[in-house]
Backbone bond lengths (Angstrom), bond angles and torsions (degrees), N, CA, C in turn:
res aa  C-N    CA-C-N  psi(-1)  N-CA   C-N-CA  omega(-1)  CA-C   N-CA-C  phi
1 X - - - 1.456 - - 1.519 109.80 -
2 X 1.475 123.63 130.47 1.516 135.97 167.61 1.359 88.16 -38.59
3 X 1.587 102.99 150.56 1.309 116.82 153.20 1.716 127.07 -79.56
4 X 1.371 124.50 133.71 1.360 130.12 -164.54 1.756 101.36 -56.83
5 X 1.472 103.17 157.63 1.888 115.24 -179.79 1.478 79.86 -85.51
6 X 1.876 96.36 146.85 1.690 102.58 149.24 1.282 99.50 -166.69
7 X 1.272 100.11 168.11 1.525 137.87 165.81 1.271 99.10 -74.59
8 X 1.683 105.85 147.95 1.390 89.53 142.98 1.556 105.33 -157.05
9 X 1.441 113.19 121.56 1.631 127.42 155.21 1.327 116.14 -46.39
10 X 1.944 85.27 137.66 1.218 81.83 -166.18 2.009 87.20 -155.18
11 X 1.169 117.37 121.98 1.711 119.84 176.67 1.649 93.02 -177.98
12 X 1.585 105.02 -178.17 1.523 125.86 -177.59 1.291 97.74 -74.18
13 X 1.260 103.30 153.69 1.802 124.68 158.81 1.210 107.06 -34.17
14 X 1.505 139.62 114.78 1.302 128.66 174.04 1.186 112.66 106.23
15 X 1.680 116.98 3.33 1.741 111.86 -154.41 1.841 87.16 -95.00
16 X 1.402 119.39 0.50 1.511 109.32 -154.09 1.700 132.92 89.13
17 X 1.017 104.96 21.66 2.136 118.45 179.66 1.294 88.93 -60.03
18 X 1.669 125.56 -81.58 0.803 133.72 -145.07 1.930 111.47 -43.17
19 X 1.600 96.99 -79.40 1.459 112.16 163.99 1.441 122.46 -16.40
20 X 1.341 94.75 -64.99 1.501 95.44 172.29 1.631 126.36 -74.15
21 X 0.979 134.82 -11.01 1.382 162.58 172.94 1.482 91.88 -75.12
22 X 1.224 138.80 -84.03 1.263 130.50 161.85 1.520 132.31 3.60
23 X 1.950 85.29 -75.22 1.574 107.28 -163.29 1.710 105.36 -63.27
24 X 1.525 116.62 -29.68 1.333 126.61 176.77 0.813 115.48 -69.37
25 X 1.532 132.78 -39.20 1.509 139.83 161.42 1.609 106.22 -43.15
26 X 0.822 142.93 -40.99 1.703 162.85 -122.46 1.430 109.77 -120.84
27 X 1.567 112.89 -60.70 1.382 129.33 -175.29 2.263 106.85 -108.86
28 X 0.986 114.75 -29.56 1.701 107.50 -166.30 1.309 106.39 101.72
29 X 1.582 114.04 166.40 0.863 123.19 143.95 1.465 127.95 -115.45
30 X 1.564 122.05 137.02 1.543 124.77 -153.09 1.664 103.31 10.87
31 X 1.033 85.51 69.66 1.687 96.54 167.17 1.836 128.78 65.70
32 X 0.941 103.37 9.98 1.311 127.89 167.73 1.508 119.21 -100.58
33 X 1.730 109.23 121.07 1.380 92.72 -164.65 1.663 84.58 -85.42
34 X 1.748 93.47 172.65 1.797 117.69 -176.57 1.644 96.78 -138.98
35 X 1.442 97.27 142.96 1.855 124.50 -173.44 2.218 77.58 -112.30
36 X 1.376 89.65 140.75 1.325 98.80 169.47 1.282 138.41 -135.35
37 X 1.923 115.26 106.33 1.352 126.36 -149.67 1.389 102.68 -78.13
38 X 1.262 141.86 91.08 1.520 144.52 133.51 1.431 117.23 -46.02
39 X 1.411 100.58 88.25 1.396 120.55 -172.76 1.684 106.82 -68.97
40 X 1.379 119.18 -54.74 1.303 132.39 165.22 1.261 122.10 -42.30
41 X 1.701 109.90 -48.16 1.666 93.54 172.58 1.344 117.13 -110.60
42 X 1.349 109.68 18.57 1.706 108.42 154.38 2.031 104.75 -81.80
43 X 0.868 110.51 -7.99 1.492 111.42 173.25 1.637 108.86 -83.88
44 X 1.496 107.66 -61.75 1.171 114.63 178.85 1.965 113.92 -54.72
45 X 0.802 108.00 -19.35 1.530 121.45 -174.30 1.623 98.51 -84.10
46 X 1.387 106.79 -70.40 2.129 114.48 162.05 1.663 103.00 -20.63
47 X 1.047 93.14 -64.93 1.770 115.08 -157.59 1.921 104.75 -66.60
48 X 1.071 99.36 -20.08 2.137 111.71 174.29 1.125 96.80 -96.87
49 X 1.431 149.60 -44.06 1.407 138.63 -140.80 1.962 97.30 -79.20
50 X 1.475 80.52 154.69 1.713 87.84 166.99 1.232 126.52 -78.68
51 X 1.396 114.50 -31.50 1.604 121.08 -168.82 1.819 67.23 -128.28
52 X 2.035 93.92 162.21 1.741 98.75 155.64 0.789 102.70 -124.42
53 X 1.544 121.20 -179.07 1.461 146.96 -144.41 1.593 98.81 -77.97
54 X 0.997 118.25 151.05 1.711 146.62 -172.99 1.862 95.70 -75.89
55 X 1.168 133.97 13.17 1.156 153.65 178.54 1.596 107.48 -117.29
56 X 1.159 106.47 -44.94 1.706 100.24 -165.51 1.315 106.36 -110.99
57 X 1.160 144.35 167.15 1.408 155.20 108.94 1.331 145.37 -28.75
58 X 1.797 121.24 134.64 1.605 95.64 -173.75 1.908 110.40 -76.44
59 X 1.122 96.13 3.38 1.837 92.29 170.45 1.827 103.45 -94.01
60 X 1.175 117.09 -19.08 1.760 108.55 157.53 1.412 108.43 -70.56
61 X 0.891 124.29 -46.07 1.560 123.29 -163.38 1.428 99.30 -62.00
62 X 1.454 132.97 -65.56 1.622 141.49 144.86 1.531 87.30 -8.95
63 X 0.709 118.38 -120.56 1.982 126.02 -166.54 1.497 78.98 5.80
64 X 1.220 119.43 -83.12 1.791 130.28 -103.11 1.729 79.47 -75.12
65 X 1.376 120.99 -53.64 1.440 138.89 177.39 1.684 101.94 -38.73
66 X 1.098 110.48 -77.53 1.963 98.64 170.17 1.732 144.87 -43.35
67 X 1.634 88.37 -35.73 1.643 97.76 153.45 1.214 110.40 -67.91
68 X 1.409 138.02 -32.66 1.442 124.57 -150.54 1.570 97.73 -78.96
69 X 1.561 97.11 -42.70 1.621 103.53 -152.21 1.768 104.33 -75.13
70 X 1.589 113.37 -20.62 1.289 114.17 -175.80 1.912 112.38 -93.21
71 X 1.102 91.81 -9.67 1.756 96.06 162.74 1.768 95.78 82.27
72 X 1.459 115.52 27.70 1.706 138.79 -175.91 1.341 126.74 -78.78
73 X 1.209 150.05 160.62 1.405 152.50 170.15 1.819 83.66 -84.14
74 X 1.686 100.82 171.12 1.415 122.94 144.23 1.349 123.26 -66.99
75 X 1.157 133.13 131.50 1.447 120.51 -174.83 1.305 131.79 -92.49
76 X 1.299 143.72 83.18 1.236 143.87 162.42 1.810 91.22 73.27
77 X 1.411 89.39 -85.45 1.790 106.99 -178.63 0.928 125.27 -9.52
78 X 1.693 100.76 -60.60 1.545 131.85 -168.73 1.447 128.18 -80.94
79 X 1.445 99.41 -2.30 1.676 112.93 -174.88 1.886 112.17 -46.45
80 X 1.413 100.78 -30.32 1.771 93.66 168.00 1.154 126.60 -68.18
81 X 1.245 118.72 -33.35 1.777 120.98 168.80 1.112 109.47 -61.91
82 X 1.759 134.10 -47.70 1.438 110.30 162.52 1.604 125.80 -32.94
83 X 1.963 90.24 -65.28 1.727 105.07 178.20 1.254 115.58 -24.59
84 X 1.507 123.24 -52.48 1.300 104.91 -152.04 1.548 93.52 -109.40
85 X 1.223 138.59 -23.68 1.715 102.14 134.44 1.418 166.81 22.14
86 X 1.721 85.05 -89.56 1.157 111.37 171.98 1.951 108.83 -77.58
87 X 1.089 117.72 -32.30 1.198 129.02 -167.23 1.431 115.71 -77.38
88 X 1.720 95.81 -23.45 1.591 94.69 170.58 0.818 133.31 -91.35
89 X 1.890 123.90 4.53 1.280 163.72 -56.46 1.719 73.81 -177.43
90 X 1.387 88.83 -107.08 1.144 124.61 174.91 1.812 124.38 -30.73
91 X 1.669 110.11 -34.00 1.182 105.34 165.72 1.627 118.23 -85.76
92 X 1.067 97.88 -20.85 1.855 96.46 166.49 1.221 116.19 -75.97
93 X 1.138 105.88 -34.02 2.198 107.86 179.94 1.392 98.62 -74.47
94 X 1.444 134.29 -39.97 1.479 113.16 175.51 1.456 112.65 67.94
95 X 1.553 122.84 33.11 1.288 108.52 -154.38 1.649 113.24 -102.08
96 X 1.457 107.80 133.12 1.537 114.10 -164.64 1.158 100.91 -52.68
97 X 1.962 97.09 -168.86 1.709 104.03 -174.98 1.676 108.09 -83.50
98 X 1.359 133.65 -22.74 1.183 100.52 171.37 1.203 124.21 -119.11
99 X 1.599 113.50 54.91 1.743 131.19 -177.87 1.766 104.35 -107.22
100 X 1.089 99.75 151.36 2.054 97.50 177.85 1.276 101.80 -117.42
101 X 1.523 126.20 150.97 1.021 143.43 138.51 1.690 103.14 -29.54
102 X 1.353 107.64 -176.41 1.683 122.15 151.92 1.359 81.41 -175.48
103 X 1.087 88.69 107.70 1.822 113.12 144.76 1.270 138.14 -72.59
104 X 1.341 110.81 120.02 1.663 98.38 -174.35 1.704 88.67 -135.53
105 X 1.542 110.77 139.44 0.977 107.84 177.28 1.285 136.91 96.21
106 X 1.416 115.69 -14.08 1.535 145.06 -156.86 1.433 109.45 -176.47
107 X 1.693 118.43 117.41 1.020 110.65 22.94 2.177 106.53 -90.30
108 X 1.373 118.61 -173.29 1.744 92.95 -167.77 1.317 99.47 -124.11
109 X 1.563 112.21 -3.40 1.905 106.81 165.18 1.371 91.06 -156.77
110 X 1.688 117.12 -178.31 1.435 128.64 -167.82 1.695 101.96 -63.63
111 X 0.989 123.92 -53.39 1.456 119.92 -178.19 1.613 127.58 -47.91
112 X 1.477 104.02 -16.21 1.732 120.35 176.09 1.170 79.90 -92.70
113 X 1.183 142.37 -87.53 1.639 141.90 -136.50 1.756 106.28 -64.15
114 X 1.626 128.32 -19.77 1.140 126.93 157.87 1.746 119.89 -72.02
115 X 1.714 112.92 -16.34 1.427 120.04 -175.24 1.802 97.33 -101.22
116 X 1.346 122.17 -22.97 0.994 82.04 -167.05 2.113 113.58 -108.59
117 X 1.761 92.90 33.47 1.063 89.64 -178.69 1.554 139.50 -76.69
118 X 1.534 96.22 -3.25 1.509 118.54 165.82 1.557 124.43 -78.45
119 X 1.500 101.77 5.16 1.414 93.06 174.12 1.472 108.82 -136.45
120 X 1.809 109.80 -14.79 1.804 110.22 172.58 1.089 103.75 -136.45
121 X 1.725 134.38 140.02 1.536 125.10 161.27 1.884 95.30 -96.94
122 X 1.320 75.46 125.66 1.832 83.31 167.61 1.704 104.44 -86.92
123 X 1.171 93.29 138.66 1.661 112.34 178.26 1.480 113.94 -105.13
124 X 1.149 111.36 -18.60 1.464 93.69 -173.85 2.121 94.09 -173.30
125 X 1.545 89.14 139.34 1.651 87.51 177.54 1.174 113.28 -130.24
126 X 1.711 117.58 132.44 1.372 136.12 -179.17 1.452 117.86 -100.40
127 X 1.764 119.48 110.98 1.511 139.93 -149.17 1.064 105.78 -105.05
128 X 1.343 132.58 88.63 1.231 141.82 -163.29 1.543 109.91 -88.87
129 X 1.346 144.11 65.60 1.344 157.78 -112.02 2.120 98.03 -130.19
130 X 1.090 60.87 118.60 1.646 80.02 -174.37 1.838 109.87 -163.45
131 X 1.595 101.96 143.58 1.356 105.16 -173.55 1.638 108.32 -78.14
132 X 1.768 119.36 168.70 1.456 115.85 176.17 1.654 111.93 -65.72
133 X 1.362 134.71 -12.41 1.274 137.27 -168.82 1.725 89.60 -87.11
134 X 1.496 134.94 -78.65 1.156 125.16 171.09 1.294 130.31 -45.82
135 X 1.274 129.04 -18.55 1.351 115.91 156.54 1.285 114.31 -70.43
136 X 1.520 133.87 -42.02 1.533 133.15 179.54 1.889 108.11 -50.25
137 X 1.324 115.10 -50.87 1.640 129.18 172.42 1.281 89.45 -59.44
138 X 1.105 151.69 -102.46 1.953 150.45 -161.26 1.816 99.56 -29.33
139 X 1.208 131.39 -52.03 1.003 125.18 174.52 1.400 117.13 -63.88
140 X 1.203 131.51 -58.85 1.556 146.73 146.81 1.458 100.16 7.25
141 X 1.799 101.35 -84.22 1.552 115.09 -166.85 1.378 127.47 -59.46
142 X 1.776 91.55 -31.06 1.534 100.46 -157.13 1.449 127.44 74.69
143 X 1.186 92.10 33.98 1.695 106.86 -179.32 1.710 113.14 -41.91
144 X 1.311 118.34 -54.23 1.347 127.60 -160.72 1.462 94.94 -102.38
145 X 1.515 139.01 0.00 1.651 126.20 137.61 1.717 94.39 99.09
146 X 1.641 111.67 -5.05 1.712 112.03 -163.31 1.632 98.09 -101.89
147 X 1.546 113.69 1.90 2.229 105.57 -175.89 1.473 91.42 -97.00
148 X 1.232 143.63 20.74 1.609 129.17 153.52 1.456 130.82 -67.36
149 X 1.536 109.49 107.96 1.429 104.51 -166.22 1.602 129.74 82.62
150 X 1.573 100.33 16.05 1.706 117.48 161.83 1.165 121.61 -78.41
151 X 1.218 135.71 113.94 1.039 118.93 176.59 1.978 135.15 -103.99
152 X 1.677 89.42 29.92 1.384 108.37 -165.49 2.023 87.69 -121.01
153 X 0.662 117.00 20.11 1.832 118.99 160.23 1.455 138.33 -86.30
154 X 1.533 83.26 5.18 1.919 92.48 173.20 1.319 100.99 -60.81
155 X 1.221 115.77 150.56 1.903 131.14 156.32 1.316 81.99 -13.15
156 X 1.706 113.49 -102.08 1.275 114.11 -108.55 1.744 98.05 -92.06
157 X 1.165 128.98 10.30 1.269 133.00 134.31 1.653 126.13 -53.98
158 X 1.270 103.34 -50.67 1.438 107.40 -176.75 1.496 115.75 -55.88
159 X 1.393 89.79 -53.25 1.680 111.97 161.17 1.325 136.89 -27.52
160 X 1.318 108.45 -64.44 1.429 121.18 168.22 1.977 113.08 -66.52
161 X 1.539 113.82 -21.88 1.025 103.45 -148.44 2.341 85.45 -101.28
162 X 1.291 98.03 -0.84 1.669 95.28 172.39 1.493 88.35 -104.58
163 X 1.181 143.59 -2.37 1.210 119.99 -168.45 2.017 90.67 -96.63
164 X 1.553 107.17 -35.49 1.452 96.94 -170.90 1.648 94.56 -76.66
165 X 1.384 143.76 -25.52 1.582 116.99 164.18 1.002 126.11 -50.59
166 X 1.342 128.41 -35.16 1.518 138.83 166.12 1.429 133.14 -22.50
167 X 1.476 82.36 -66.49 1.714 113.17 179.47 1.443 113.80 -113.11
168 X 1.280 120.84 -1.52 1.032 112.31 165.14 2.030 125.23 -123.27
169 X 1.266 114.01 -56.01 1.348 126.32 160.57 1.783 127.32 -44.77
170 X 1.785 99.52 -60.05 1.240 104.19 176.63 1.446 107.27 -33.96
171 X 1.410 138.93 -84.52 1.325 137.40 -174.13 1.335 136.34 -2.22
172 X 1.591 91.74 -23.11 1.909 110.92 -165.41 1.580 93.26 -76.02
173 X 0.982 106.49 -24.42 1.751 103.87 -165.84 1.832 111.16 -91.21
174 X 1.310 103.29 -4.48 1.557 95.14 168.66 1.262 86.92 -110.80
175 X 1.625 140.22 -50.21 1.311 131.86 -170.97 1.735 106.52 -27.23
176 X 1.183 113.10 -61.61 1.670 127.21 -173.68 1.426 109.04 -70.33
177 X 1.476 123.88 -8.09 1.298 114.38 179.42 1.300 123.29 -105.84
178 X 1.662 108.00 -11.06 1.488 138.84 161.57 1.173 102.15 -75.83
179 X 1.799 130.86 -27.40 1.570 108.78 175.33 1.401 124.55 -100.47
180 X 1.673 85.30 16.91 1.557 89.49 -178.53 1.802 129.17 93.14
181 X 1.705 92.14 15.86 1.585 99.66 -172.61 1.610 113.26 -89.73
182 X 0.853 149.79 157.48 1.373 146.39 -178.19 1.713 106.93 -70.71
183 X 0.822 118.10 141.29 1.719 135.76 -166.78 1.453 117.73 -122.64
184 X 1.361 121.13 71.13 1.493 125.92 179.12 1.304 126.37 -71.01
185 X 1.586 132.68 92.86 1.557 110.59 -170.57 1.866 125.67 -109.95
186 X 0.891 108.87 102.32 1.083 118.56 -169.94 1.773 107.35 -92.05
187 X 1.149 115.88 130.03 1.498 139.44 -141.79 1.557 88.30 -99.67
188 X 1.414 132.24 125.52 1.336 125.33 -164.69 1.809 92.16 -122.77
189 X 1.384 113.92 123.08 1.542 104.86 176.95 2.191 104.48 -121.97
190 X 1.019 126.26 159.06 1.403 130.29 -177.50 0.855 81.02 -23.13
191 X 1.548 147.67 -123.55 1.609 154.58 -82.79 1.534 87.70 -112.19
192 X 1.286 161.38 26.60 1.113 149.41 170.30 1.333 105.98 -78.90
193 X 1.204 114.64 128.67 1.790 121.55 165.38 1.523 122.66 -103.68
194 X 1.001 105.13 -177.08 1.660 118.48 -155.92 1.306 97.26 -102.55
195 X 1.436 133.77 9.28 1.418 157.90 136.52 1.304 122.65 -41.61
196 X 1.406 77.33 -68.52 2.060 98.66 -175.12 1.698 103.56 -88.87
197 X 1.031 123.71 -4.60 1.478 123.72 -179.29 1.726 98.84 -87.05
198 X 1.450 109.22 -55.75 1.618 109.14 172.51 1.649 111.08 -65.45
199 X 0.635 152.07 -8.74 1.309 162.64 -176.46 1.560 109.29 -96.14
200 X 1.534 123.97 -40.50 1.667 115.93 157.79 1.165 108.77 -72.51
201 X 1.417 113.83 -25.75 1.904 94.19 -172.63 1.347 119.22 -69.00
202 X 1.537 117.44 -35.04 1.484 130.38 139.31 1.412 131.56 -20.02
203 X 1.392 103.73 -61.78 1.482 126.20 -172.00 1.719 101.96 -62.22
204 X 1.545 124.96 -34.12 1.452 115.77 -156.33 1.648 92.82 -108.28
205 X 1.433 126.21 45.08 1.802 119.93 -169.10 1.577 59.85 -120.23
């Protein structure tokens, strides 16, 4: 089987993925509808359930539970517990030839986005660019309406988890621009919504 089209989101905790990940699910993009992979809270969801999914293991679920709580990437190792994830993802969305993924969350440094090219070609990436002080205020407010009932928003979670985009995530966005992928950057400030974020991606066709 071809590998699925996608997007893929990509900013700090707080930058707005989610929201907007949503709203694309909801509305399309330039006319293309989009299924939207919340990689983060298909973990967090793994990581609540009583029994897990007929896909994973209770020694994945362990994994998924230690990344969550340490505010961590997946590790190299672990790239199959994404895989099959995402893959089950993907067999429930069923998604025709001219529908996209949107990825949020996955792949989460260059070494995922080189593994997971056997199962999605990303077409185009949306840079949701915002400093660590405005993401802490967006989280704060609840700007994008998606931190109700998180329970990974303490400080020093949050903390660690803009410090690993930094040094770890950011990269994805030159990685993909060195291979020639399209590079969308949309400038994320406190009060920006997932309104006005779909509405530049519009604005720059």
């Amino acid at each position: 089987m071809a590998p699925a089209r996608a997007i893929l989101l990509v900013g700090p905790t707080g930058s707005g993925k989610t929201p907007l990940g949503r709203l694309l699910q909801r509305r399309g993009l330039r006319g293309r509808r989009c299924r939207h992979f919340d990689f983060g809270q298909q973990l967090r969801d793994v990581a609540a359930a009583e029994t897990p999914p007929k896909y994973l293991t209770p020694e994945d679920v362990q994994v998924i539970r230690a990344v969550l709580a340490g505010g961590a990437l997946l590790a190299d190792e672990h790239f199959p517990i994404a895989e099959r994830i995402l893959r089950a993802f993907l067999d429930r969305c069923n998604l025709g030839p001219d529908e996209l993924a949107v990825l949020n969350g996955l792949p989460r440094h260059v070494g995922q986005a080189r593994d997971i090219e056997r199962i999605v070609t990303v077409r185009e990436v949306i840079y949701l660019r915002c400093t660590a002080e405005v993401a802490r205020q967006r989280i704060a407010s609840n700007i994008g309406g998606d931190r109700d009932g998180r329970g990974d928003d303490e400080m020093r979670s949050v903390r660690n988890r803009l410090e690993t985009f930094a040094r770890r995530i950011l990269p994805l966005v030159d990685h993909y621009r060195q291979a020639g992928v399209p590079v969308r950057t949309i400038h994320v400030g406190p009060e920006t919504t997932a309104e006005q974020m779909w509405a530049a991606l519009h604005d720059e066709c």
